[in-house]
Structures are given as structure tokens and as C-alpha cells.
Backbone bond lengths (Angstrom), bond angles and torsions (degrees), N, CA, C in turn:
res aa  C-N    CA-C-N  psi(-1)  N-CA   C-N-CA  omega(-1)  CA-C   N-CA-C  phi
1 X - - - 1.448 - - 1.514 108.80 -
2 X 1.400 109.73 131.08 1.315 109.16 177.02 1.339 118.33 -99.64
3 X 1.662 121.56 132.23 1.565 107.08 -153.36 2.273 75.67 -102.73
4 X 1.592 107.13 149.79 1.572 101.64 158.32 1.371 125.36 -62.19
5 X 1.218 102.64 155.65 1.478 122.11 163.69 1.491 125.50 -59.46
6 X 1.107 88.25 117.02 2.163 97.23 178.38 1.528 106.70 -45.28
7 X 1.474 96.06 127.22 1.385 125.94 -177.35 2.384 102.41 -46.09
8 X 1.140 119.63 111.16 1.423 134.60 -170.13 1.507 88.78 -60.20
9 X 1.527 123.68 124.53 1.573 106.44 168.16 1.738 92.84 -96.81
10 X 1.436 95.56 166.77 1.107 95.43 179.51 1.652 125.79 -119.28
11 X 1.827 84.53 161.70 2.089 82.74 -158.80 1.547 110.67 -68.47
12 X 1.287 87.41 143.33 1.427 108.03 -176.53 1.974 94.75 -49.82
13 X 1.514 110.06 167.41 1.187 137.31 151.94 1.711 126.07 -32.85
14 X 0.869 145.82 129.18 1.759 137.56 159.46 1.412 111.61 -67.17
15 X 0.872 127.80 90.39 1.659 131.81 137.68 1.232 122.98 -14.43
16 X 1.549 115.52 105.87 1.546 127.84 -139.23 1.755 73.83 -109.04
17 X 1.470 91.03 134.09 1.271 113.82 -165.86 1.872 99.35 -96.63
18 X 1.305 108.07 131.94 1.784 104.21 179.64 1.300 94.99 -76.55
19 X 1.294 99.19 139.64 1.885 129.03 -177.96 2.071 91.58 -98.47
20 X 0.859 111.43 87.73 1.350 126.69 157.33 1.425 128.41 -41.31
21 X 1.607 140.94 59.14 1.485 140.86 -178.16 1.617 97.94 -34.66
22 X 1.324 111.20 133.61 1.650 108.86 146.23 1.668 120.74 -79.57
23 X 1.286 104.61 144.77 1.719 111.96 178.17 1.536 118.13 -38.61
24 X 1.445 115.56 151.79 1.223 105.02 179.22 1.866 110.54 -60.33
25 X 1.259 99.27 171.08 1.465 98.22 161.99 1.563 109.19 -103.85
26 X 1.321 103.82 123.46 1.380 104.18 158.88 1.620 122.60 -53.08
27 X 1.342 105.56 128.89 1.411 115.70 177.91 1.040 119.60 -105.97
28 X 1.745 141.84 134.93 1.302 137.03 165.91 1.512 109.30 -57.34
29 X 1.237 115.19 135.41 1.760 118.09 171.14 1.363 88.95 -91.25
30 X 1.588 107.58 147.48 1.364 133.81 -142.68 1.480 72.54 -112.55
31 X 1.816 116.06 170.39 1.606 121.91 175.00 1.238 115.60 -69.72
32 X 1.083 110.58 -45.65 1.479 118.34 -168.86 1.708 106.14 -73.86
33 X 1.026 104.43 16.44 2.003 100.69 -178.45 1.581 109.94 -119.05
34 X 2.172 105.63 -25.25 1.176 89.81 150.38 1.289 165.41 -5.00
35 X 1.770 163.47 90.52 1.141 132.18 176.85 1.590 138.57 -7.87
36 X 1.929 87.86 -60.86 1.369 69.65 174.93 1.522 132.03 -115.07
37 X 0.934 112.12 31.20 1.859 130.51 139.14 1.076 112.91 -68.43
38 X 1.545 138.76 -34.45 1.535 123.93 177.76 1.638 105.26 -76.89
39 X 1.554 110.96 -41.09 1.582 100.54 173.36 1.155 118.56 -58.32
40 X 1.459 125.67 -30.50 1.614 111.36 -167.96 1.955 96.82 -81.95
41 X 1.131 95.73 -35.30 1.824 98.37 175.87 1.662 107.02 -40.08
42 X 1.298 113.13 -54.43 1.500 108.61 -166.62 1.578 104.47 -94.28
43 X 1.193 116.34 10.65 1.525 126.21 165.40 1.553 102.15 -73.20
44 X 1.115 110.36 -65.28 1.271 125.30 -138.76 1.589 115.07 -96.52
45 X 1.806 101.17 -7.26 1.151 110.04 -155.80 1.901 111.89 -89.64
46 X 1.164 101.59 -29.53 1.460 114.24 158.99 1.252 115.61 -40.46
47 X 1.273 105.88 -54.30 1.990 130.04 -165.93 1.971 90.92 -51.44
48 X 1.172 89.71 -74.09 1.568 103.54 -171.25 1.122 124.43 -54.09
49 X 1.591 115.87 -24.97 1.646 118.14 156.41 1.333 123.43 -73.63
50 X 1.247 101.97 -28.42 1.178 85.41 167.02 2.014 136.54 -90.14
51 X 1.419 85.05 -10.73 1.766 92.58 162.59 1.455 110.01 -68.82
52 X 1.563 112.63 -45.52 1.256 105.39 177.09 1.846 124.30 -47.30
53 X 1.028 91.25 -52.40 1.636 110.78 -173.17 1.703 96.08 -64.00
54 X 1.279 128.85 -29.24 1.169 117.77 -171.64 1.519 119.03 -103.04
55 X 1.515 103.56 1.77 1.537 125.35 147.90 1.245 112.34 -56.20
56 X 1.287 99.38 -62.77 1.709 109.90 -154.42 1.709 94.14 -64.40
57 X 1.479 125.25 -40.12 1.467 110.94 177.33 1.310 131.84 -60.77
58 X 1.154 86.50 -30.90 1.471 108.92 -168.36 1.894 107.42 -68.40
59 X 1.556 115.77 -37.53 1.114 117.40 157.49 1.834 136.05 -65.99
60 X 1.498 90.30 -43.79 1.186 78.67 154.23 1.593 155.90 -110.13
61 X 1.581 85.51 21.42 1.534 73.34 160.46 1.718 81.56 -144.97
62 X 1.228 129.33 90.90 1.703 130.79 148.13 0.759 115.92 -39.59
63 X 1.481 136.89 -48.52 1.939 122.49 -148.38 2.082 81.28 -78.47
64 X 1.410 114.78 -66.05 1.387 118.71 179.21 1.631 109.83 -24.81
65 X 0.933 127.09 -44.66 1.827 137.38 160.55 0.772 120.83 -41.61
66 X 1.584 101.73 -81.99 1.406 114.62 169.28 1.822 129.10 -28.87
67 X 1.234 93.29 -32.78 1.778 105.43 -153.54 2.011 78.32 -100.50
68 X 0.990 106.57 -40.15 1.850 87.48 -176.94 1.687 111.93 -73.49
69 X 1.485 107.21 -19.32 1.753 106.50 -158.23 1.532 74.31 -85.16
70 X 1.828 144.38 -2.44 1.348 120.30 -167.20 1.708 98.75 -94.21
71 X 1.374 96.53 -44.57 1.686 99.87 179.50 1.672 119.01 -60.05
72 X 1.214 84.46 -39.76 1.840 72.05 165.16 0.952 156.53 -55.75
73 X 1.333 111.18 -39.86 1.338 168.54 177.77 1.997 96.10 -71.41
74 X 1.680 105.16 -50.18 1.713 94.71 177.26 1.545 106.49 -93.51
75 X 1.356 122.57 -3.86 1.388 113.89 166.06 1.432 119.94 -85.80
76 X 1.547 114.71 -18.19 1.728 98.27 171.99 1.352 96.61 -89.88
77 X 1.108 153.80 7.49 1.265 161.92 178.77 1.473 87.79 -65.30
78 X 1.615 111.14 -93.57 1.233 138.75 171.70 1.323 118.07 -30.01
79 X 1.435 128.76 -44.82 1.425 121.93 175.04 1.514 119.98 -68.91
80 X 1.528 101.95 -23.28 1.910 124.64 -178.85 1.382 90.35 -63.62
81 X 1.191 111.64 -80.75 1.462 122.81 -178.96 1.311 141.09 -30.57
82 X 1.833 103.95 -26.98 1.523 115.53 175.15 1.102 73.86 -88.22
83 X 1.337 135.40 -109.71 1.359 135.00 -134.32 1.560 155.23 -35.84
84 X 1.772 97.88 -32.44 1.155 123.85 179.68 1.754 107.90 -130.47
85 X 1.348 130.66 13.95 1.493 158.91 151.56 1.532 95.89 60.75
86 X 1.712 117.75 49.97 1.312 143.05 -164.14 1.511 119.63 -152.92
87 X 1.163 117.74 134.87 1.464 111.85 -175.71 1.511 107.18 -105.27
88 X 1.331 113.20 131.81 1.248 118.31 -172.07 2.031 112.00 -29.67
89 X 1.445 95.10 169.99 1.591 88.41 165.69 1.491 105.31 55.01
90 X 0.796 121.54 -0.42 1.939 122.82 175.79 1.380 107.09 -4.34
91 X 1.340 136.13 164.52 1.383 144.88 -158.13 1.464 106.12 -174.90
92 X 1.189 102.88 100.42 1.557 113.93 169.37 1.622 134.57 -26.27
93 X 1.541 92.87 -38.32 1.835 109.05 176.82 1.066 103.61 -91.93
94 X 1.435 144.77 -8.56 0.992 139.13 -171.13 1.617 124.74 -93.50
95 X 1.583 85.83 -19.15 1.868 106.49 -176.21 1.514 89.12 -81.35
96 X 2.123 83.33 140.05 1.425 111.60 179.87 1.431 113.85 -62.34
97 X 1.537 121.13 -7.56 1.899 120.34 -167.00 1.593 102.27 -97.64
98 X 1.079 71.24 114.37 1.578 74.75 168.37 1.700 139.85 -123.37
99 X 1.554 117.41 116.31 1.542 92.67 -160.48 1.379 117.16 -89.25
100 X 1.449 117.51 123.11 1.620 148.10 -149.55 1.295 88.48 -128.77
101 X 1.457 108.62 156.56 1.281 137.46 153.21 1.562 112.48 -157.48
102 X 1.479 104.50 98.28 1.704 117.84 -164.44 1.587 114.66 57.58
103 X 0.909 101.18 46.33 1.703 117.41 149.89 2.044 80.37 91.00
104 X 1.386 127.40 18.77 1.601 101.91 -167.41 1.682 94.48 -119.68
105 X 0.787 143.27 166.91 1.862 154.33 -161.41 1.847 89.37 -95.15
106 X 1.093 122.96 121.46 1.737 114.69 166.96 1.281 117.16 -63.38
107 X 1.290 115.11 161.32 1.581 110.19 177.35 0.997 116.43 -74.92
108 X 1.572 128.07 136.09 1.227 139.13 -151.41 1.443 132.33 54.48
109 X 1.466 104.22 20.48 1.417 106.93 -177.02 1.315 127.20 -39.51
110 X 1.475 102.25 -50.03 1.662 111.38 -161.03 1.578 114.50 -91.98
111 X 1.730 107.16 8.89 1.498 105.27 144.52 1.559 125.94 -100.25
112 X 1.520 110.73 -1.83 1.453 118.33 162.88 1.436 120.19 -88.12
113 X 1.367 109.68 -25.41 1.504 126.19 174.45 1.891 94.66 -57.65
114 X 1.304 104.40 -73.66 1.272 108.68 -170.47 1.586 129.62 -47.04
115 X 1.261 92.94 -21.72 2.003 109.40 -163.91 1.727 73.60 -101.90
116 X 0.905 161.77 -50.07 1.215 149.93 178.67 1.906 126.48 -58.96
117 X 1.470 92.73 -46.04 1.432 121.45 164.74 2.130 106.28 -43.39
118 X 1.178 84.46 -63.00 1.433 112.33 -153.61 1.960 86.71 -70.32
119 X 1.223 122.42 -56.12 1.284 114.32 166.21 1.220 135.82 -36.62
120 X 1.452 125.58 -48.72 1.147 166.33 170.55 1.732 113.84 -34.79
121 X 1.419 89.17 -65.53 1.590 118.35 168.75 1.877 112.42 -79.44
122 X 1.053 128.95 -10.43 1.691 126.35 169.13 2.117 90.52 71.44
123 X 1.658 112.92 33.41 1.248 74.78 157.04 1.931 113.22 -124.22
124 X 1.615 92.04 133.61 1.443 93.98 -170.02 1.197 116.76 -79.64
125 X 1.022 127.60 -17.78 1.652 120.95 168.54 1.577 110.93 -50.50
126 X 1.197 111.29 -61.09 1.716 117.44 -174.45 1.507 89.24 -49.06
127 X 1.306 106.54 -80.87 1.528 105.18 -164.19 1.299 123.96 -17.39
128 X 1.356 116.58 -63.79 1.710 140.93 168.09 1.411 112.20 -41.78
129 X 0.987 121.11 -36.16 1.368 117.60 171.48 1.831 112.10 -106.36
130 X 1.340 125.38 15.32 1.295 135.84 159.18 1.269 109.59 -72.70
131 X 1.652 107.49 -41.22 1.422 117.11 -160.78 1.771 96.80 -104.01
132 X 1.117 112.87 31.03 1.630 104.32 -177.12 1.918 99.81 -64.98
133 X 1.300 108.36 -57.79 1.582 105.82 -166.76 1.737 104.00 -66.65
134 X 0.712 122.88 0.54 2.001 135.28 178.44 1.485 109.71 -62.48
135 X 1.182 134.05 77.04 1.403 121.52 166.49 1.864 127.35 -49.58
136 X 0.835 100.29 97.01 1.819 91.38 178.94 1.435 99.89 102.64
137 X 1.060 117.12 23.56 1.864 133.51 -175.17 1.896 92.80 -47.36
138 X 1.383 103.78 154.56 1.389 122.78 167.68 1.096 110.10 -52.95
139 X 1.187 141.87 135.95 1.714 122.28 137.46 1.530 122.69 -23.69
140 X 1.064 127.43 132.82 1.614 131.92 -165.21 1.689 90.08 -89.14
141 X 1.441 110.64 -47.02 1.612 108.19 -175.38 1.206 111.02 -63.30
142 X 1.475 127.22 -52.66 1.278 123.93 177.33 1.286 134.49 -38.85
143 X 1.511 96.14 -30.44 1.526 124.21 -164.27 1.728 100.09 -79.86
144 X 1.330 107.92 -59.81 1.299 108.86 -169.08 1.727 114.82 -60.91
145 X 1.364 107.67 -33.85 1.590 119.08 178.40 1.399 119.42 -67.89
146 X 1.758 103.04 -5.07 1.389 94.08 -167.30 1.397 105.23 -126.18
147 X 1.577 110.37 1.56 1.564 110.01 -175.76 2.122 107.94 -150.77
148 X 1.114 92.38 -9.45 1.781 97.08 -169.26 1.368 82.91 -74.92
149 X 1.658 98.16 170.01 1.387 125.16 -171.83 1.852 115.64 -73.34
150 X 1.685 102.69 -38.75 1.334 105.89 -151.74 2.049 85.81 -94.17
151 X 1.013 121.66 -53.50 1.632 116.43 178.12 1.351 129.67 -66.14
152 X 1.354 119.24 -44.75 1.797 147.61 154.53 2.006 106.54 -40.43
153 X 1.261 111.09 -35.37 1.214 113.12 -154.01 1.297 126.55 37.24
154 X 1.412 115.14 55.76 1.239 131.28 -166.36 1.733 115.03 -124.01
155 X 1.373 116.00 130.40 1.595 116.43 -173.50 1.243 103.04 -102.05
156 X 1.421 104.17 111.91 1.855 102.69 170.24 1.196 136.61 -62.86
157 X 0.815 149.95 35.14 1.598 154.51 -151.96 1.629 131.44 -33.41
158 X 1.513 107.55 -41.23 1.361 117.60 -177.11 1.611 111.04 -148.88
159 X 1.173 151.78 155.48 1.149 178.84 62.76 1.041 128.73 -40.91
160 X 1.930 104.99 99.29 1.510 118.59 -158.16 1.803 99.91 -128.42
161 X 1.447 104.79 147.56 1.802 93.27 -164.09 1.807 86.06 -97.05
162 X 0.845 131.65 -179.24 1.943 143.56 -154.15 1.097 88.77 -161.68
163 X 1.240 142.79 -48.63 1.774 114.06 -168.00 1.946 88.14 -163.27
164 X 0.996 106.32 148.76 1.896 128.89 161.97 1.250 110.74 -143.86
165 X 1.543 125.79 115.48 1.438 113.41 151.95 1.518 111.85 -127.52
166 X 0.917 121.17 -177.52 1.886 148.56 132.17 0.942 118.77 -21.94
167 X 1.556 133.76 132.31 1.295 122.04 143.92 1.722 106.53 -126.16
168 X 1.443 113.05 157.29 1.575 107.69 176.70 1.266 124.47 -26.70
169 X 1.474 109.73 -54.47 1.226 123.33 -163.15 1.780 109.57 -76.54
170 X 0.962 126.72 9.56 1.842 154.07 -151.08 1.273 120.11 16.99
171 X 1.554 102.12 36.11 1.376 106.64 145.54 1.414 115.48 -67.66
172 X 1.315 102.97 148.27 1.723 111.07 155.51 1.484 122.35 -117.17
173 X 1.609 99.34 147.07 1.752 108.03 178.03 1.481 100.28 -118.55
174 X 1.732 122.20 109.74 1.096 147.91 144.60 1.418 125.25 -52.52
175 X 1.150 111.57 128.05 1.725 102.44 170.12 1.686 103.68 -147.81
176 X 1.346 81.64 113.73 1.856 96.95 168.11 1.528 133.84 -123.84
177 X 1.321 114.80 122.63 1.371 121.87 161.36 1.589 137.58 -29.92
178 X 1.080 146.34 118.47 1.221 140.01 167.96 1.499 110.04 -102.71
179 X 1.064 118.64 131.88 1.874 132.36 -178.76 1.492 112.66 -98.83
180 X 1.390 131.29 96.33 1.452 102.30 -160.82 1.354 86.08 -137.61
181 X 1.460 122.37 176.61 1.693 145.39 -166.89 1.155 88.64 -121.66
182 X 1.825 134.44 135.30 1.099 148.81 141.13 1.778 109.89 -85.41
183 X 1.814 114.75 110.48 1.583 98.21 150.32 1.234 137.58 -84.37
184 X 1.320 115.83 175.10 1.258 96.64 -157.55 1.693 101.61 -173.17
185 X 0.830 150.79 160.94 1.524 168.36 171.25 1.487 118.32 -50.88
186 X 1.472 104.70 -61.48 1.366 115.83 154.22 1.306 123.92 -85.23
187 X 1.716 124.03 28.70 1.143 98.45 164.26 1.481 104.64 126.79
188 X 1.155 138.52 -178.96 1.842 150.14 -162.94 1.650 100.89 -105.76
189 X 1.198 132.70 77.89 1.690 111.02 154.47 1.368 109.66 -74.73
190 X 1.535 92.42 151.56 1.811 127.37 171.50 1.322 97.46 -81.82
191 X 1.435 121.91 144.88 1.704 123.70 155.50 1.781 102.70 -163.50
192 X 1.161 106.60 161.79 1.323 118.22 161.99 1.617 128.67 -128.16
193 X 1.404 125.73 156.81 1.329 135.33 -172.29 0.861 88.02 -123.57
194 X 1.638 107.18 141.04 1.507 124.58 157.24 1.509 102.28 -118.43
195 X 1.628 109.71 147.29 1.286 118.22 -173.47 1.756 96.36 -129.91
196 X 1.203 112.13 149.11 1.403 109.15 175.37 1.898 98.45 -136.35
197 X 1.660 96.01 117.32 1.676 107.03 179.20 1.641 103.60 -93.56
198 X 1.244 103.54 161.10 1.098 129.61 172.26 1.796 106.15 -118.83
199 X 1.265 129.94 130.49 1.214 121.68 148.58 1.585 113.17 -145.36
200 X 1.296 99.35 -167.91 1.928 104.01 -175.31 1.658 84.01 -144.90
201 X 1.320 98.90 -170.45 2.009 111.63 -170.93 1.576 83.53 -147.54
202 X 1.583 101.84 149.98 1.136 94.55 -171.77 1.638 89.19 -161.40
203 X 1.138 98.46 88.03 1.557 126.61 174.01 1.825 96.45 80.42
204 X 1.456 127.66 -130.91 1.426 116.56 167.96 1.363 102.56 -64.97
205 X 1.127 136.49 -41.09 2.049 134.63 -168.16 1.107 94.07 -68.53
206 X 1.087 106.51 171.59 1.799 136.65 175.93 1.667 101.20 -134.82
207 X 1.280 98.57 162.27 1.783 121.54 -174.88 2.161 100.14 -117.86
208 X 0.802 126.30 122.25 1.133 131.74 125.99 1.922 131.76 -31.76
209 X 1.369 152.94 54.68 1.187 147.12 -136.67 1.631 80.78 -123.07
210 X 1.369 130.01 11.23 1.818 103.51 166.33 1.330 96.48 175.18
211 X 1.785 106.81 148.73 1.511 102.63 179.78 2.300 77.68 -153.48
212 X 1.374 84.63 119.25 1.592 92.46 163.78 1.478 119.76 -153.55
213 X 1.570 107.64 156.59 1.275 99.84 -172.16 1.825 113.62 -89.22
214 X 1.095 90.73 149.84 1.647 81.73 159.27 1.888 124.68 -156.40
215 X 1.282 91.12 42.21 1.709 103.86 163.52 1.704 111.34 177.97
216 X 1.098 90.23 100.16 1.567 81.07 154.97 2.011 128.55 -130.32
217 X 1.407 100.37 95.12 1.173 106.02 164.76 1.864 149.33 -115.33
218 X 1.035 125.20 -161.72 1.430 123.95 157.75 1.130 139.84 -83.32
219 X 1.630 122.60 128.83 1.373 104.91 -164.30 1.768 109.85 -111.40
220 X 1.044 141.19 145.49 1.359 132.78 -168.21 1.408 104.60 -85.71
């Protein structure tokens, strides 16, 4: 007799083992991930596309460049010129005034030219250092606020010399006129400045040793 086989119990389940993550790793943030490296990134990033992009035109089509960087270039010309009856970049040798006495340059002209020049135009740096050898020199600011073109609102018109001589000692005393247009609300006044220079020569150079006024009125 065959007795059966004991009932097989059955195996338990596997015991699911916890899978343990390790911690993150801390990472160094790199510079550029910074705050404020990403703000200046999206600051700046427009800027640079658009240089880029204005590379790339600019190569391919040059003459088209070329031909706009020319007009531009003759319209601030032209807008300088209406407005302030001056072409940008102004150039001392280039201005029509010239100080003569019988067709000859006065002595020391072209440091009165310049201290006049330099007035003319409102720039005080030059001026200030025109008048370096000047004992008891003008105020340069005063000067420019009260007679230059761009603060004065004043149009110079003419610069004519009235007298140059000699003296023993070979200094010279210059005295020149300024012709200028006042605007104005009511209208255009006429007036003139008189300036009286002082200079000396000093080997081929000349010195500047005085710049003062001595008239400024209206002319009918």
C-alpha cells in the first residue's frame, strides 16, 4: 500500500531588500550660474546679437555699408554746419579769420588765434592751458559763458585785428575786434568785443603773457 506524500508547504515570499540611494553630491556652482552672471547674461545678450548680426551684414553686403557709413557721416557734417555754422571736428587752419596786419600773420598770432579759437568753441580745457603763462588770467569759465558760441548763444561773424605793434622790450600788444550776433527772443543784436593781447617771441615760439578785455558793446 502506498501511503501519499506530505502535503509541500509552501516557501514563504523574498524579503525585498531596501535599495538604499546615496546622498546627493554636493556640487560647486560654477561662475557663470551665479545670479548675478545670469543677469548680466540676459543684459547683455541682446547687445551682442546684435553686433553679431550686424557683422554678418556688414560682410555681406559692404558696398551697402559702406555707402550708408558715407551718408551719415555727410549728414552730421551737414546738421553741424546748419546749426552752429561749423563743421564738426573744427580745425584751427582751416578757419576763414585770420589775424593779418597787411596781408602779414601778427606776432604771436597763432597763440591768440588759439585762445580765441578755443573760446569760440566753449572748450575750457584748451583755454586753461592757453592761459598757463597768464598771471592773473581770466576765469576760463567765465569767459566761455559769457562770449563762446555754444553757452553765450552767440554767432561770431568776423575777427578783425585794429592795431599790432612793437615794444623795445619785443613784446607785442595786439588788439582785436570780435563781430558777433546775439540770439535772442526779441530778435538778432549786433555787438562787438574788443580783446587786447599781450605776447613776447621766444626764439621761433611765442608766449602768450596777457589776454584782457576792454570793450564790449552794441553796434547799430
Amino acid at each position: 500500500m502506498i501511503s501519499p506524500s506530505p502535503t509541500q508547504q509552501p516557501l514563504p515570499p523574498p524579503i525585498a531588500k531596501e535599495i538604499q540611494t546615496p546622498p546627493p553630491l554636493k556640487t560647486k556652482r560654477r561662475v557663470g550660474e551665479t545670479p548675478l552672471a545670469l543677469f548680466l547674461k540676459n543684459l547683455f545678450r541682446p547687445l551682442i546679437k546684435g553686433i553679431y548680426y550686424l557683422i554678418r551684414f556688414v560682410r555681406r553686403h559692404f558696398v551697402f555699408a559702406l555707402v550708408a557709413l558715407i551718408l551719415l557721416t555727410l549728414s552730421s557734417f551737414m546738421t553741424s554746419y546748419l546749426l552752429t555754422k561749423e563743421t564738426p571736428y573744427n580745425v584751427v587752419g582751416s578757419d576763414p579769420f585770420q589775424l593779418t596786419v597787411n596781408g602779414k600773420m601778427v606776432a604771436g598770432g597763432d597763440k591768440i588765434k588759439n585762445w580765441l579759437y578755443h573760446l569760440r568753441e566753449g572748450n575750457m580745457v584748451a583755454l586753461s592751458l592757453d592761459q598757463q603763462n597768464i598771471k592773473q588770467a581770466l576765469d576760463p569759465q567765465e569767459l566761455i559763458d559769457a562770449f563762446s558760441q555754444p553757452k553765450a548763444n552767440l554767432e561770431w561773424k568776423a575777427i578783425n585785428v585794429i592795431s599790432s605793434y612793437s615794444q623795445p622790450d619785443t613784446t607785442v600788444d595786439t588788439f582785436v575786434a570780435i563781430e558777433y550776433v546775439s540770439r535772442g527772443p526779441g530778435g538778432d543784436t549786433k555787438g562787438v568785443v574788443i580783446w587786447h593781447f599781450f605776447t613776447i617771441a621766444q626764439g621761433s615760439d611765442s608766449l602768450l603773457l596777457g589776454a584782457s578785455l576792454v570793450n564790449n558793446r552794441p553796434t547799430l
